[in-house]
N, C-alpha and C positions, 0 to 999 in steps of 0.2 A: 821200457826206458833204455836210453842208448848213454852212449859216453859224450856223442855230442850234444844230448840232448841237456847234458849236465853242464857242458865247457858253454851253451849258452844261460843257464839260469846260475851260473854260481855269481859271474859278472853282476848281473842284476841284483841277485838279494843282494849281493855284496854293496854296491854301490848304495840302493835303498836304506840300507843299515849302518853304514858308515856316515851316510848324509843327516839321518836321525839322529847317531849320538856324538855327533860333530856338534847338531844346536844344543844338545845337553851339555858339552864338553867348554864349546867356547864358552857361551853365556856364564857357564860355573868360573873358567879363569877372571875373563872380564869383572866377575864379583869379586872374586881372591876367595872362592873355597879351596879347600884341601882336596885337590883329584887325586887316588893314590892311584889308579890305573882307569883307562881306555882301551875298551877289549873290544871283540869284533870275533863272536861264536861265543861257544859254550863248550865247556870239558878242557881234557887234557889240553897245554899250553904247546903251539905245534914251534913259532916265532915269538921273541921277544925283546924289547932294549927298555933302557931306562935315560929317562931324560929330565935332572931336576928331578923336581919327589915324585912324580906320576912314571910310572911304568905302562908300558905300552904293549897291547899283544895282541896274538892272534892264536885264535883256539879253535879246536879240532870240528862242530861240528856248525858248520854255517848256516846257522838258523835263527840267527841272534844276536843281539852284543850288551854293552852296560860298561855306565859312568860310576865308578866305585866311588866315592868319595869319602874323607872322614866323617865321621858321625851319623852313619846311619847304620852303624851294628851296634851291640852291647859292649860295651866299657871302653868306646869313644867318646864319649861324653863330655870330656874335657878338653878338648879342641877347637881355641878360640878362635877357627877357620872351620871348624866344622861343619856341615850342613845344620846340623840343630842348632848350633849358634846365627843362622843366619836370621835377619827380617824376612817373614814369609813373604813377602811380597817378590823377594830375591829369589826363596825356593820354590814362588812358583814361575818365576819367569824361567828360571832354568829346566825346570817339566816342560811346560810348555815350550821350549823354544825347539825338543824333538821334533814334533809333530807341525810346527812352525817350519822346519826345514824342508819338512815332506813337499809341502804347497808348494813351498818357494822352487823345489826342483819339478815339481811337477812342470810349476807357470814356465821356468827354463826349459824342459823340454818340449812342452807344446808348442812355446816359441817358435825352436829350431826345428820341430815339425810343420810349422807353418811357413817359415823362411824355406825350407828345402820342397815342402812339395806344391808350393803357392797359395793364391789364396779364388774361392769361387769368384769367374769374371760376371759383376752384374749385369753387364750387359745381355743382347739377346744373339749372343753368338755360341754356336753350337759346340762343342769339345769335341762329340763322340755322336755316331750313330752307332747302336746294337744292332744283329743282327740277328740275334733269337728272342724271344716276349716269354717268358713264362704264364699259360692263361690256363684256367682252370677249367677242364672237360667235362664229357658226363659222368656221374657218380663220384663228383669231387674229383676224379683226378688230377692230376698235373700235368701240361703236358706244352711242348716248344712246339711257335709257332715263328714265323720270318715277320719283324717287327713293321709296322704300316711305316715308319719314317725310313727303314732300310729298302721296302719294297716300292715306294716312292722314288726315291733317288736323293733324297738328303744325303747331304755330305759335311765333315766336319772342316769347320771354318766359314759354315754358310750363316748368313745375318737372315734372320728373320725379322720381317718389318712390318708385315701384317697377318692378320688371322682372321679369317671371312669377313675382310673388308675392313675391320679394327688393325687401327695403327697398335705396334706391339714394337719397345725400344729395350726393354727390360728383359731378365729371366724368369723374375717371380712373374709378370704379366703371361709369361707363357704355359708357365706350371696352372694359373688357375681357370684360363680359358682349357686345357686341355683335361684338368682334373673334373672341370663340371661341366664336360662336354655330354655325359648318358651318351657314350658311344656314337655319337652323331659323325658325318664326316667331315671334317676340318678344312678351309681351305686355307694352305702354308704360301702367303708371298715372302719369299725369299731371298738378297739380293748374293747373288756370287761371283768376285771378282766386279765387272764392269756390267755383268749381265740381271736382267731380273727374271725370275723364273717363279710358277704356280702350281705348284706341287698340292694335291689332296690325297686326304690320309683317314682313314677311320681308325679311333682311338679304340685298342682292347683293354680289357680287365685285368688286372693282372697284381697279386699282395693288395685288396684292397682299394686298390682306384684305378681310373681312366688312364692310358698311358700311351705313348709313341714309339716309344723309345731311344728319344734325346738325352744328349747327355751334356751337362753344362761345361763349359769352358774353363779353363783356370789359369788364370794370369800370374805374372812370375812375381817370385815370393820378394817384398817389402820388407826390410826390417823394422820401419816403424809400425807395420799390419802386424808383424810378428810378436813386437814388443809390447802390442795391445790387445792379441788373440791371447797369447797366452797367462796370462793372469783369467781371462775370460772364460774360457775354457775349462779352467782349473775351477772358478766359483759353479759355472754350470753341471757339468762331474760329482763336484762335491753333494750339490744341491740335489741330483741323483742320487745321489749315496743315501742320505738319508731319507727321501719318497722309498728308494726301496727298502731302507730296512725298515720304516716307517709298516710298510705294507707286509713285512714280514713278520713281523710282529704282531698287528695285526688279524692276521690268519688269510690277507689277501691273497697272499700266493705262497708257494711254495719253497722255503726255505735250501737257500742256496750256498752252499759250502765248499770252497777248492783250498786243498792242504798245498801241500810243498811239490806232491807230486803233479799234481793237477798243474799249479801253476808253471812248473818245470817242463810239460808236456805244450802247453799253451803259448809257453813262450819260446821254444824251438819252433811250433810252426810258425808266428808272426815273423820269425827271424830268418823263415826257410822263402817268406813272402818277399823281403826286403825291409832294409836298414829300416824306413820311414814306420811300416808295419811296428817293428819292434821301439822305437823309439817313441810311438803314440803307448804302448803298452805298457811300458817302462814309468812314463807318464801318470797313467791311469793303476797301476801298480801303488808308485808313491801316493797317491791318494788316498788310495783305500787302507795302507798303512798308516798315515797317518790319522784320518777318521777313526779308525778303528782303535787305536791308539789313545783320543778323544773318549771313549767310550768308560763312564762308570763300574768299571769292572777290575775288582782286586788282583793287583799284577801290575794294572795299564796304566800311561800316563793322566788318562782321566778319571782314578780315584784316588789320585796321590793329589790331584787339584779338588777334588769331592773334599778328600781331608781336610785340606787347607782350608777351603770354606766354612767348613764348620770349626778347624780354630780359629778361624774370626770371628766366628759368630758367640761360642763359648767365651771366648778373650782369655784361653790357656789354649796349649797345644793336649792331643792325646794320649793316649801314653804310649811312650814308641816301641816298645814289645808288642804290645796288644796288637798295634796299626803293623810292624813290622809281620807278626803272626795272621793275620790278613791275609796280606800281599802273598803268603807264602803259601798259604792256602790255595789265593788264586791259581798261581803261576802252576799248581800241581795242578789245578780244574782244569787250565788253558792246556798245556801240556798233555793233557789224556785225550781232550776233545780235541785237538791234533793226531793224535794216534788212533783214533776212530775216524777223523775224515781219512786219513792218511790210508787207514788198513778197508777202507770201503771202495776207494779208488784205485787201490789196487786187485778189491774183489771184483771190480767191475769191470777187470781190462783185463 
């Protein structure tokens, strides 16, 4: 681990944690609970000011943050602003409005990674010719070959208009004439410029399917494309999110774990790629915090809403030592099982 490999992930947790307990934070004013502080890490206190009854800080160890509020320690209890005082219905809008933020920055950054790096042109015009194929030798191996559309004479900007005599106007038309070709050889009519031209190509093997090696087009970024990818993007991710842990659980696959250092590692190189790299991450980050955050598990935003359900369902609340002793419990479970991913990935590097 480097020092800049730090000066790019502090940003990020930072901004990810701030954005989470910002929906804890407003949601609690907008009700009129008692905030007594808004932190932002854990441990000794490094900055701090006071504004009105909520104090404001920032703590030494950036991993973390938390909405204090009255009435969720012992002998708060009489704090007619307190969180226990509230209608649950208040205290769980304010849990949930955490992890409610996560989305919402996710869908804004996919957004502005959709607005900055555009979006696929559906048409049947080419972006990119490759020039190497990776196809698979004898004995499995791997091995580069000079791609049939670069050995052809494809060029990017060329309109493909037919394909062995089939009219072709589209991109997906050309992905599935090419993916169920059984390596046959292709005839590419082409138009370029003013000219038309008949290039033939035999399709290799290569990850799995039939391939040329085209590359699609991409047209400059729309904000209304943007303002409608990224909400989209954010449900489909999501929607990932849980087939995998769905599958990890499971025993489908292989359980998959990145601590602070992992993802500190991960997110220098995306950053070493470009801004766009890092900002799809950033993204996809928020997510998986706040899904995970979602999650039944004492500590997390999603057994504090578990609770709540079942003080609906009882028609009294729990009793808040008990529930508060819980969470404390958890937070010590989560905590260790961070210091085992944490001290495995560094066994490993």
């Amino acid at each position: 681990m480097t020092l800049g490999d730090w000066l790019w992930a502090i940003p990020v947790f930072g901004l990810l944690i701030f954005i989470h307990e910002l929906g804890h934070f407003a949601v609690a004013k907008y009700f009129d609970f008692h905030v007594q502080e808004f932190a932002l890490g854990f441990g000794p206190v490094l900055v701090g000011w006071g504004r009105g009854e909520t104090r404001y800080n920032l703590r030494l160890v950036p991993l973390g943050g938390y909405v204090r509020m009255a009435g969720t320690e012992e002998g708060e209890s009489e704090d007619p602003r307190g969180f226990n005082k509230k209608p649950v219905l208040m205290r769980a809008a304010v849990i949930a409005a955490g992890p409610i933020m996560n989305f919402a920055l996710a869908a804004a950054l996919f957004a502005g990674f959709q607005y900055v790096t555009g979006s696929p042109d559906p048409l049947s015009v080419l972006g990119g010719v490759a020039q190497q194929c990776q196809v698979m030798g004898a004995g499995g191996q791997a091995t580069m070959v000079t791609c049939p559309s670069y050995q052809a004479g494809l060029q990017p900007g060329d309109r493909v208009i037919a394909i062995n005599g089939k009219p072709v106007s589209r991109w997906e038309e050309i992905l599935r004439i090419v993916t169920t070709s059984d390596g046959k050889p292709l005839a590419f009519r082409i138009q370029r410029g003013s000219e038309t031209k008949e290039l033939t190509m035999t399709p290799v093997y290569s990850e799995g399917r039939w391939v040329v090696g085209i590359l699609q087009a991409v047209k400059k970024g729309s904000l209304v494309d943007a303002v409608v990818q990224g909400p989209r993007l954010t449900w489909e991710v999501s929607k990932s999110w849980v087939v995998g842990l769905w599958e990890m659980v499971s025993g489908r696959i292989k359980p998959q774990l990145s601590g602070p250092v992992g993802i500190t590692r991960e997110i220098a190189q995306q950053a070493a790629q470009g801004w766009d790299n890092l900002l799809w991450l950033t993204a996809f980050l928020s997510i998986n915090l706040g899904m995970f955050n979602l999650l039944p598990i004492p500590a997390l935003d999603g057994a504090r809403l578990l609770f709540m359900g079942v003080e609906v369902a009882r028609g009294r609340r729990l009793d808040p030592q008990r529930e508060n002793m819980v969470h404390f419990v958890g937070f010590l479970l989560l905590i260790g099982l961070m210091l085992v991913v944490t001290y495995g990935e560094i066994v490993r590097r």
